[in-house]
C-alpha positions in Angstrom: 65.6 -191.4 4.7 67.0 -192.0 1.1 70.4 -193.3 1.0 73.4 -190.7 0.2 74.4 -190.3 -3.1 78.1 -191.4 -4.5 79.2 -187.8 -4.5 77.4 -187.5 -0.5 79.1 -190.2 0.5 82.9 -189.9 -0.7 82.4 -186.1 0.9 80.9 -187.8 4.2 83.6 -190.3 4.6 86.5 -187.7 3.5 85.3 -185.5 5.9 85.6 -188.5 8.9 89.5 -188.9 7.5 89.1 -191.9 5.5 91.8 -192.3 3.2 91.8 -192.0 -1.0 93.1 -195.3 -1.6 89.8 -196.4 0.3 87.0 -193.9 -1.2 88.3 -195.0 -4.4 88.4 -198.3 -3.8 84.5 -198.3 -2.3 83.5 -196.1 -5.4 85.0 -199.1 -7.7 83.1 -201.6 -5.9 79.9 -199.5 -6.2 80.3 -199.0 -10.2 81.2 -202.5 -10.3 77.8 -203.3 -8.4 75.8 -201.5 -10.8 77.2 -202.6 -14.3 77.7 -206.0 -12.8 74.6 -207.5 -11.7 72.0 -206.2 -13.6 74.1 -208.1 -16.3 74.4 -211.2 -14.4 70.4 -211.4 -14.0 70.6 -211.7 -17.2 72.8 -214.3 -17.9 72.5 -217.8 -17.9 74.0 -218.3 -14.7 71.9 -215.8 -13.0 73.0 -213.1 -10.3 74.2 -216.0 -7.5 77.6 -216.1 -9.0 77.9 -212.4 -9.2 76.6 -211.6 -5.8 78.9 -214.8 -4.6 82.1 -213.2 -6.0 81.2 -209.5 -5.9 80.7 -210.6 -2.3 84.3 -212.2 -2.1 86.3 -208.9 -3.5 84.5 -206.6 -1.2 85.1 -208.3 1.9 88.6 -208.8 0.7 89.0 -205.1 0.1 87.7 -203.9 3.3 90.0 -206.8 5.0 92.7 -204.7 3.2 92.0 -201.0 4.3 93.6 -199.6 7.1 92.3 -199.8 10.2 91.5 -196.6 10.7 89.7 -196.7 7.3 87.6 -199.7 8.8 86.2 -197.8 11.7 85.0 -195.0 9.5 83.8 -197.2 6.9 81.8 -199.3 10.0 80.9 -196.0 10.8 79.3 -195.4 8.3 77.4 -198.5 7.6 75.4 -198.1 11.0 74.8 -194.3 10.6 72.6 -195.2 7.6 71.3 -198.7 8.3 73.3 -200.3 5.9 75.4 -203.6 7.9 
């Protein structure tokens, strides 16, 4: 089983009630993810400080969602072997 697409999952976890504020949020992180570290492979530093602090601001913004939010996001994460 291939993992969802962006647009799959934003529908999927609308659909469960998560809020905007949250999908966007998640989407952010995801863009971020994919301009970021292919970039930081390439620096001089390498991808550890990336991954370190990409690490840091998503744990942070799922600290931040509502609760409610977290469940479905959790959710989530188990339903497609992602935790």
């Amino acid at each position: 089983m291939s993992a969802p697409s962006e647009e799959e999952s934003q529908a999927e976890l609308r659909s469960a009630g998560m809020t905007e504020a949250s999908i966007e949020g998640l989407t952010a992180l995801t863009k971020l993810f994919q301009t970021g570290f292919p970039a930081a492979k390439e620096s001089a530093e390498g991808p550890d400080k990336f991954v370190e602090e990409y690490t840091a601001d998503a744990q942070a913004f799922r600290a931040s969602m509502p609760e409610g939010d977290q469940a479905i996001y959790n959710d989530y994460l188990k339903k497609h072997g992602l935790e």
